[in-house]
N, C-alpha and C positions, 0 to 999 in steps of 0.2 A: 400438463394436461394433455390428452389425447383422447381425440374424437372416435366413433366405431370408424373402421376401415380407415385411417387415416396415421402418419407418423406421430408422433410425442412431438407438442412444439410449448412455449412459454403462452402465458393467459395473456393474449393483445392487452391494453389500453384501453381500445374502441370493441370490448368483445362482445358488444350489445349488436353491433352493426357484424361481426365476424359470423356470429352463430345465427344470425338473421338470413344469411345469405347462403346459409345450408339449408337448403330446401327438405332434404328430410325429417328434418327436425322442427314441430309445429308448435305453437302455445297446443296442444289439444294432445301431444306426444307423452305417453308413458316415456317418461326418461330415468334412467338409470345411473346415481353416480357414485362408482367405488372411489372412495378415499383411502391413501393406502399412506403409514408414517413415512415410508422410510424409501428415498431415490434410488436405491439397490432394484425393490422389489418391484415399483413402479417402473423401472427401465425392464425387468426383465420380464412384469407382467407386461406391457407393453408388446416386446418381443414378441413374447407368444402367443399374442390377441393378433397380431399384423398376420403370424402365420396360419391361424387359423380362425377366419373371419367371419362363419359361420357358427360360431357358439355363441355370440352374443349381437344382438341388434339395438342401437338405439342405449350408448351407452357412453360415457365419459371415465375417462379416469385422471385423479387429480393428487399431486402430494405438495406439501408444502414443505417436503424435506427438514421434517423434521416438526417445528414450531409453524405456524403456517402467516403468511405475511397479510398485510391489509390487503393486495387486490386480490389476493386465492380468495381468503371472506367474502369480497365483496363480491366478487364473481356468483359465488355458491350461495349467498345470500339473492342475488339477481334469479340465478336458475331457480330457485325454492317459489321464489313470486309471481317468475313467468312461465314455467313450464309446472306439467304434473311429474315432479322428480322424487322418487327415492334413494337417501343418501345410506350407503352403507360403509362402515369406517371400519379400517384391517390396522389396530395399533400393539406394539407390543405390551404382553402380559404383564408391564411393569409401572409403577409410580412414573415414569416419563411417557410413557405413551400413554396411560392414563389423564398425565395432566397437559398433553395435546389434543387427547379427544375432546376431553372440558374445553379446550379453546375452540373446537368448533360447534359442539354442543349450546352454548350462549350464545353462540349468531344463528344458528341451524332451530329452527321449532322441532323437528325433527331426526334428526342421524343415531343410525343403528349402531350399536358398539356389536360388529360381526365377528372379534378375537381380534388378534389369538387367541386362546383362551388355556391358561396353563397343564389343565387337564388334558387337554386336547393333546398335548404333546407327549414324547418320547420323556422319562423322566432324568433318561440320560442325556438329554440335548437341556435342559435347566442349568440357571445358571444361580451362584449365591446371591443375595439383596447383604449390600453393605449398611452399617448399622447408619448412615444418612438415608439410605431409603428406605429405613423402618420408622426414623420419625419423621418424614414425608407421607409414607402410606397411611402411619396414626392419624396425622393430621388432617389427610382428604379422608378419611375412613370418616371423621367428624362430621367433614362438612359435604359424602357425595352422594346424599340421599335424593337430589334431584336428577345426578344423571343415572337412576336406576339400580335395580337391582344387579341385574350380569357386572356391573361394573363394582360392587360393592363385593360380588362375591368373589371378583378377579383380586380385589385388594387384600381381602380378608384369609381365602387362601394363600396368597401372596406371603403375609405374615405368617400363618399356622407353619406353614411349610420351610420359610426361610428361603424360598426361592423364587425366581421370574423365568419368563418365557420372551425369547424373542424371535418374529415371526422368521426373519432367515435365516436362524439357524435351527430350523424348528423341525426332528423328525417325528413325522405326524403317525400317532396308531392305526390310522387307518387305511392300510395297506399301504404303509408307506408313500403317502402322497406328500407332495413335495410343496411348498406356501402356495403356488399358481394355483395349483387343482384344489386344494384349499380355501384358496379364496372363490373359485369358479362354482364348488360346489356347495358354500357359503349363502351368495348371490344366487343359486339355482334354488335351493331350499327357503330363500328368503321370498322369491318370486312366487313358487307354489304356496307359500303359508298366503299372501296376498291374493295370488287368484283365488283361493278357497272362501277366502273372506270376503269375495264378493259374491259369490254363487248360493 
């Protein structure tokens, strides 16, 4: 996890008493939380949030590297109840990041599946699905008409094509951005569709 303007550190124990005692951050705080799969991305989104601190206010970022553990849940379950928080989720275009979004998806009433999303990418940065990930993606293809449509059409492209996207290795069409600016301009797009929907 890492707070706006602050280093990457592990989710306390007591993190009800830790984020209490951040005074900018209110129960009454638009809060903001990128979930990102994968500790590569997360460190080096990190990285580049410390350096430039001015892009985003009032935001969190969280991975569970990977599969995510009960206190990441419960943490992100806590933030969902006491803050006004939106979750948005940066997993790869594959049957395994898929089936880590579903895991926070069932604790989360809400989390945005933000991509990757395979189109998005270079189709020379694609990688094969071996034929275990095609009766994996059959089999949530069955059963993932509750996490949504983007996710359904991530899988089903997924199979048409015979291939996945994964977000660090991912050169993006547009103007070659790089997963950071991807995910930044993600979360900026997701913001504006939200102010609009209240005005």
């Amino acid at each position: 996890m890492t707070r706006s303007k602050t280093e990457p550190m592990l989710i306390p124990i007591d993190y009800t008493d830790c984020l209490h005692q951040t005074r900018s951050i209110t129960n009454t705080t638009s809060l903001i939380v990128i979930i990102v799969e994968k500790d590569s991305v997360f460190q080096y989104l990190c990285s580049y949030l410390s350096r430039h601190k001015s892009l985003l206010s009032n935001f969190l970022v969280v991975t569970g590297k990977g599969y995510s553990d009960g206190l990441t849940l419960r943490f992100l379950a806590w933030l969902q109840d006491k803050f006004q928080a939106s979750f948005l989720g940066f997993f790869d275009s594959d049957v395994y990041g898929i089936n880590i979004y579903k895991q926070y998806h069932r604790k989360l009433k809400i989390v945005h599946y933000c991509g990757t999303y395979l189109m998005d990418s270079d189709p020379s940065s694609w990688l094969s699905i071996s034929a275990r990930d095609i009766s994996v993606m059959i089999n949530l293809c069955n059963k993932c008409s509750e996490m949504g449509l983007l996710v359904q059409r991530e899988l089903t492209r997924g199979l048409f094509l015979f291939k996945k996207s994964e977000i660090n290795v991912t050169n993006l069409h547009d103007h070659q951005l790089d997963y950071v600016d991807y995910i930044l301009k993600k979360v900026e797009e997701r913001n504006i569709f939200k102010k609009r929907a209240y005005t």
